[in-house]
LOKOL-354569 format. One line per field, with one value per residue: x, y, z of N, C-alpha, C, O in turn. Coordinates in steps of 0.02 Angstrom, whole numbers, plus 32768, in hexadecimal, padded with zeros to 4 digits. Each point is the difference from the previous one (the first is absolute). Example, Ala and Ser with C-alpha at 12.3 -4.5 7.8 and 13.67 -1.06 7.14 Angstrom:
BEGIN
nxx <- c(8294/7FBA);
nyy <- c(7EE4/8036);
nzz <- c(8186/7FBB);
caxx <- c(7FD3/802A);
cayy <- c(803B/803B);
cazz <- c(8000/8003);
cxx <- c(802D/7FD9);
cyy <- c(803C/8037);
czz <- c(8000/8025);
oxx <- c(8034/8019);
oyy <- c(7FFF/8037);
ozz <- c(8021/8008);
//
This chain:
BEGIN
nxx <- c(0DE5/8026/7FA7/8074/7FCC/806F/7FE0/805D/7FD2/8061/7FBD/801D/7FF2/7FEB/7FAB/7FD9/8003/7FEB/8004/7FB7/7FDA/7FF0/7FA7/7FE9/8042/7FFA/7FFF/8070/801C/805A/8008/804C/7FEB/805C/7FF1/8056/8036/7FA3/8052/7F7D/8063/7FF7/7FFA/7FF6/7FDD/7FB3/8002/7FFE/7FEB/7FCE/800B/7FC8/7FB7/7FD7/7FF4/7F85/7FBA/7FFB/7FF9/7FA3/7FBE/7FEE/7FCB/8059/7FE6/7FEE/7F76/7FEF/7FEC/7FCA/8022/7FCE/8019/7FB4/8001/8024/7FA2/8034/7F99/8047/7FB9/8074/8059/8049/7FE0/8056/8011/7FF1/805E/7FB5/807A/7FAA/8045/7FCD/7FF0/8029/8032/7FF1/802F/7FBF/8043/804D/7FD4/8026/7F9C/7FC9/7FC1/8074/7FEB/8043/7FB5/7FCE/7FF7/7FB0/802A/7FC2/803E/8013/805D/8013/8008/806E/800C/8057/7FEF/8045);
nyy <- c(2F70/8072/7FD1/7FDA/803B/8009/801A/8003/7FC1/7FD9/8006/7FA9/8020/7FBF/8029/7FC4/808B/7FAF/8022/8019/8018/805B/7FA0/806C/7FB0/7FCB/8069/7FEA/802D/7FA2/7FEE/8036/7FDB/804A/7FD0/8055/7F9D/804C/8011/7FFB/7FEE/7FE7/8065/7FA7/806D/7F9E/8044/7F8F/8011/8069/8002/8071/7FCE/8054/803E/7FD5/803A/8057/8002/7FE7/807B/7FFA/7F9F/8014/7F8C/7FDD/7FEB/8067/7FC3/8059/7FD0/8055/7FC5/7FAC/7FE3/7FB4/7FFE/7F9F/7FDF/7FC2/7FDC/800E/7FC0/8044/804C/8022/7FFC/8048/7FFE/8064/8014/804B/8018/8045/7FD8/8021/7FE7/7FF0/7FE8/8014/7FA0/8066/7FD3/7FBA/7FA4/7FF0/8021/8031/8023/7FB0/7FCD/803B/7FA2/805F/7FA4/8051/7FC4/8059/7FBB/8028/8022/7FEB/8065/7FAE/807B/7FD2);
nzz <- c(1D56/7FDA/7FB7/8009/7F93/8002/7F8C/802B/7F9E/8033/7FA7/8011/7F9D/804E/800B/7FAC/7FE9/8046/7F98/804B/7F94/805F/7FED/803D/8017/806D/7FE8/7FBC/8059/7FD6/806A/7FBA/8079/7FD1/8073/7FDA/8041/802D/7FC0/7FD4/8035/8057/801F/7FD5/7FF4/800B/7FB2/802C/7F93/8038/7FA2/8017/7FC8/8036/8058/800A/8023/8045/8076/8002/800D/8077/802B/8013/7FE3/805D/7FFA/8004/8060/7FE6/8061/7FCE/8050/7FD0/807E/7FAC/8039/7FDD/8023/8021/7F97/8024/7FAE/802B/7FC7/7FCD/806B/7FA7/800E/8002/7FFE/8006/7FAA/805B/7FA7/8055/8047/7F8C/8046/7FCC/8013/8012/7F83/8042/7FF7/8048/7F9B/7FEB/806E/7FF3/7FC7/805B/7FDB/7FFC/802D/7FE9/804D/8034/7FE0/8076/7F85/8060/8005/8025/7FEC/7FAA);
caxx <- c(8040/8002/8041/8016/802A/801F/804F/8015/803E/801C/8032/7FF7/7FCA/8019/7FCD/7FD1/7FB5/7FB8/7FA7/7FC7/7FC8/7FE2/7FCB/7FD8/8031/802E/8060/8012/8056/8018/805E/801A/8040/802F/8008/8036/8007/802F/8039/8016/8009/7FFF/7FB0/7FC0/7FBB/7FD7/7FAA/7FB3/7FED/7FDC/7FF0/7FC0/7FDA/8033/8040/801C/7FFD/8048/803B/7FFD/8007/8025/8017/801D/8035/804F/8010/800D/7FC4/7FED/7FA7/7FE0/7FA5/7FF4/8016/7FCC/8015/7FD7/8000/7FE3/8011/8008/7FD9/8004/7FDF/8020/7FF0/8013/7FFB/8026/8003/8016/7FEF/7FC7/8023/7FC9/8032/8035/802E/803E/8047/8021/8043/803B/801A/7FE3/8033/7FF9/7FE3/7FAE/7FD3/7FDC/7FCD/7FE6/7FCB/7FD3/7FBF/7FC8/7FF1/8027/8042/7FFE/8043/8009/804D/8016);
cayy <- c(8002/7FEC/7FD0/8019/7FDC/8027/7FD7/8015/7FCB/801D/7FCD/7FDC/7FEC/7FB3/7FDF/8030/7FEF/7FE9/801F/7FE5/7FFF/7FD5/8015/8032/801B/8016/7FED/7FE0/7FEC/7FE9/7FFF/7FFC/803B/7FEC/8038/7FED/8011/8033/8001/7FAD/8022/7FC9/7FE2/801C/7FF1/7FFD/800E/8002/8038/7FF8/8049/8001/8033/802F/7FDE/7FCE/801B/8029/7FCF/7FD0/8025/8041/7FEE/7FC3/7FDC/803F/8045/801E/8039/7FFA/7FE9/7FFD/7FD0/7FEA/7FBE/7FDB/7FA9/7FE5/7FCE/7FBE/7FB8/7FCE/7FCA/7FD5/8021/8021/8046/802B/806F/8027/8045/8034/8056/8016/804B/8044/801E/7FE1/8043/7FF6/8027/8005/7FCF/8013/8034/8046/8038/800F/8015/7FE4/8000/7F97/800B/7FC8/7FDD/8002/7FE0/801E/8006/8024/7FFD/8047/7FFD/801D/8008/7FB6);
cazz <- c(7FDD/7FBF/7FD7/7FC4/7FD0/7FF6/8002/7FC7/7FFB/7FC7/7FC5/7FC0/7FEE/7FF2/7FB8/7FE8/8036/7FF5/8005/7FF7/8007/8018/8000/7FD2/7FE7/8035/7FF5/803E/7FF0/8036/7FFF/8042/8017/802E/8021/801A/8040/8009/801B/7FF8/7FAD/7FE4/802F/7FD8/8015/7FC6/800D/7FCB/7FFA/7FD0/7FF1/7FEB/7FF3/7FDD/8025/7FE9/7FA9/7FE7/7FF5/7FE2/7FD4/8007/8028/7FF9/8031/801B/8003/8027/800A/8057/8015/8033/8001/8031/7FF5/7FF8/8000/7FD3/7FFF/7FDE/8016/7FC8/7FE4/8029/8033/802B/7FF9/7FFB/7FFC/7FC4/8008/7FCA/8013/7FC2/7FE4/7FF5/7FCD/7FF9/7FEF/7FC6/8012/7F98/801A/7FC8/7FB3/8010/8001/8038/8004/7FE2/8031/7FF9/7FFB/802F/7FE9/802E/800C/7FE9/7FC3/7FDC/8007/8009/7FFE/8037/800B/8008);
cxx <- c(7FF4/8042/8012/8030/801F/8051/8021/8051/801B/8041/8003/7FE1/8028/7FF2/7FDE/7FAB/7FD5/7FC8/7FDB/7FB8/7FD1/7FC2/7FE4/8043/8024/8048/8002/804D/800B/8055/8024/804F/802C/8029/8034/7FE7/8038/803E/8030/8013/7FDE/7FB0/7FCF/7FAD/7FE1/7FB3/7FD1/7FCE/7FBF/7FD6/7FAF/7FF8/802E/8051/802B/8002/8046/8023/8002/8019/806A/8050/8031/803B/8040/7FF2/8006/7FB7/7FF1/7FBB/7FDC/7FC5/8008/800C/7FB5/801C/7FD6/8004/7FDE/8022/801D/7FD6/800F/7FD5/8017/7FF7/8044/7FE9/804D/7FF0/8003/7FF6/7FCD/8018/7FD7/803B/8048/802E/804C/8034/801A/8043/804E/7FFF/7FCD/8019/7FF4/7FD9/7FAB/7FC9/7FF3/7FA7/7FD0/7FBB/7FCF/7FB7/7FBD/7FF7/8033/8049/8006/8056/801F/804A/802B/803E);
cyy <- c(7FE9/7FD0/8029/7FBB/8018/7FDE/803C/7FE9/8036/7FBD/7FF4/7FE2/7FC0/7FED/803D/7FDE/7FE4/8014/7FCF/8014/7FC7/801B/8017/8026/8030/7FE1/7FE3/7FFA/7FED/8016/7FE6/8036/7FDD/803C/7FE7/8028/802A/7FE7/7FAC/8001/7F9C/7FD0/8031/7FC2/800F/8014/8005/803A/7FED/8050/7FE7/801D/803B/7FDC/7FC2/8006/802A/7FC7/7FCF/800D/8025/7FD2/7FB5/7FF4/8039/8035/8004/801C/7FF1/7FEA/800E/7FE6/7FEA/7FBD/7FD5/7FBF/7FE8/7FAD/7FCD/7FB8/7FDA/7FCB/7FCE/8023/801D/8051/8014/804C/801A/8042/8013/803E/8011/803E/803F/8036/7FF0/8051/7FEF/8029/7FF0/7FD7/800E/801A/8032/803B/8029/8022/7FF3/8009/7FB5/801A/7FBF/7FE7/7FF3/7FDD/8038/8005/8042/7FFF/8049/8006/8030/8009/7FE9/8037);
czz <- c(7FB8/7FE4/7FD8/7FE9/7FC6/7FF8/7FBE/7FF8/7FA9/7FE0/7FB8/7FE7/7FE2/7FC0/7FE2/802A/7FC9/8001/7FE5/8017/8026/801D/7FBE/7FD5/801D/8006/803B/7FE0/8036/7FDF/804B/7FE9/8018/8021/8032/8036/800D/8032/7FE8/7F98/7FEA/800A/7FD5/8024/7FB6/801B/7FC9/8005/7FD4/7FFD/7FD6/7FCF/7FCB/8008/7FE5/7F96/7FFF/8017/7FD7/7FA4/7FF8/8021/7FED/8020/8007/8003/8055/8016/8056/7FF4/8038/8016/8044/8001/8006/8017/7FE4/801C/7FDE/8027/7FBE/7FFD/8042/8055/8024/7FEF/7FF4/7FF0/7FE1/801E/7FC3/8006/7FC6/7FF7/8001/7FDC/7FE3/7FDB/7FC4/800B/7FDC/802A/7FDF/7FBF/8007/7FFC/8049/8016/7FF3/8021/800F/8017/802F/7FE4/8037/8010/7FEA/7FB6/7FD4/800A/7FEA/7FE1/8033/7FFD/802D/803B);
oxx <- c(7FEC/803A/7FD8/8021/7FD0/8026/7FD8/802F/7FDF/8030/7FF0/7FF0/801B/802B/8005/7FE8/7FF9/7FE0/8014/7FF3/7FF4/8006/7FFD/7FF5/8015/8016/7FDA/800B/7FE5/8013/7FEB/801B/7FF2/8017/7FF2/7FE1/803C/7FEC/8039/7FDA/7FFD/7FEF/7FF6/7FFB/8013/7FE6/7FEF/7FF4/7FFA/7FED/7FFA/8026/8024/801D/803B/8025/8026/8017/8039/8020/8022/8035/7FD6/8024/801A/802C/800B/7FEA/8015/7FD9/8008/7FD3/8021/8006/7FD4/8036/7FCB/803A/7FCD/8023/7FD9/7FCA/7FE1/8005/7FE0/7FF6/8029/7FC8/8035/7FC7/802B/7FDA/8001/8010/7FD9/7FF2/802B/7FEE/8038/7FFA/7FF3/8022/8007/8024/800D/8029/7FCE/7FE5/7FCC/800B/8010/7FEE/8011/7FD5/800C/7FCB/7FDA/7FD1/8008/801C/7FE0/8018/7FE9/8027/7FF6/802C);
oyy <- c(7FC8/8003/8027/7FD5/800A/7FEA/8011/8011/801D/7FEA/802F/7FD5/800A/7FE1/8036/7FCB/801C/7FF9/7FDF/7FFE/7FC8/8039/7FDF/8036/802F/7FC8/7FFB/7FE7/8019/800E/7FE2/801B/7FCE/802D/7FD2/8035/7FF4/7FEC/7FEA/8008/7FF5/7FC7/803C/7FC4/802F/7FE4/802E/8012/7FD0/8017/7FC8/8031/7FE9/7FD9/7FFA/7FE3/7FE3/7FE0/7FF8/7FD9/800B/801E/7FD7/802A/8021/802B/7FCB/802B/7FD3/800D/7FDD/8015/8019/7FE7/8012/7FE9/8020/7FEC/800E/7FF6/7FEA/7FFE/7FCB/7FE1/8001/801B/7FE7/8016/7FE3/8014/7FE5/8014/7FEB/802A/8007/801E/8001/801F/7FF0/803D/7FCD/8002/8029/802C/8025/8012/7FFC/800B/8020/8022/7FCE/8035/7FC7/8021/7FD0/800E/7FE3/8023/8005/7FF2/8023/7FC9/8038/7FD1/8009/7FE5);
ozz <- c(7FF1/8014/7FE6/801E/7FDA/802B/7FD4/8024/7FD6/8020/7FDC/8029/7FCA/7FE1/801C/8013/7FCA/8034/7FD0/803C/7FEB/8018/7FCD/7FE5/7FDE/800D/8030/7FC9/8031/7FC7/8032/7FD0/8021/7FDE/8026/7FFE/7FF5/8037/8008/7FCF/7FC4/7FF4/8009/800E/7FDE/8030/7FDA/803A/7FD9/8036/7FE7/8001/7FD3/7FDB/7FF3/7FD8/7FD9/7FD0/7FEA/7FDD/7FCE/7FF8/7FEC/801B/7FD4/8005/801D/7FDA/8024/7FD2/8032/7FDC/802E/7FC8/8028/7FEE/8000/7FFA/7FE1/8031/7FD5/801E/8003/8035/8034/7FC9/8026/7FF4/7FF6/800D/7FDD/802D/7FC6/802A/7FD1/7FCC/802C/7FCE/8014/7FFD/7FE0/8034/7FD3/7FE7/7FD1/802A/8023/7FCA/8003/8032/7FE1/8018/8010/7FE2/8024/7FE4/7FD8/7FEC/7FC3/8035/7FD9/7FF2/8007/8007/803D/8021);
//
């Protein structure tokens, strides 16, 4: 029996994304999303995000607080030990593809475009 891992969350971009060069000069953008629970007008869920490479170069380039985009990746847990030794962990989503959806002031008809873990961004009739 094969694992699959596989999340695709659609929201708001809370803040503007963060890039930073890390290693040999490999992007790295972190953000996060806020994503209303379908049927709950008052229950929003937040997801730390972090996109590679190309991906993380257009959002970081293309992307800011309120826009509107879907994420698709995978979930990472990440652990450690604070200063007092306790283990904690962190769900985040790795971004293999983040898709830009046209928000209110978007003229109508627009396209959105996707920002793709393989390095390419394509434009895809909206």
């Amino acid at each position: 029996m094969s694992n699959f891992n596989q999340v695709v969350e659609m929201g708001r971009l809370v803040a503007d994304p963060e890039k930073q060069e890390v290693g040999d000069g490999l992007s790295l953008t972190k953000f996060t999303i806020a994503v209303n629970r379908i049927g709950k007008d008052d229950e929003t869920d937040f997801f730390d995000c972090e996109a590679w490479r190309k991906t993380a170069d257009v959002v970081a380039a293309h992307k800011s607080k309120g826009d509107l985009i879907q994420v698709v990746g995978r979930l990472k847990q990440s652990k450690w030990k604070n200063k007092e030794g306790q283990t904690r962990s962190k769900v985040l989503i790795v971004a293999d593809n983040v898709i830009f959806l046209p928000s209110k002031n978007d003229a109508a008809g627009g396209n959105s475009n996707v920002a793709s873990g393989d390095g390419d961004t394509d434009s895809i009739p909206f």
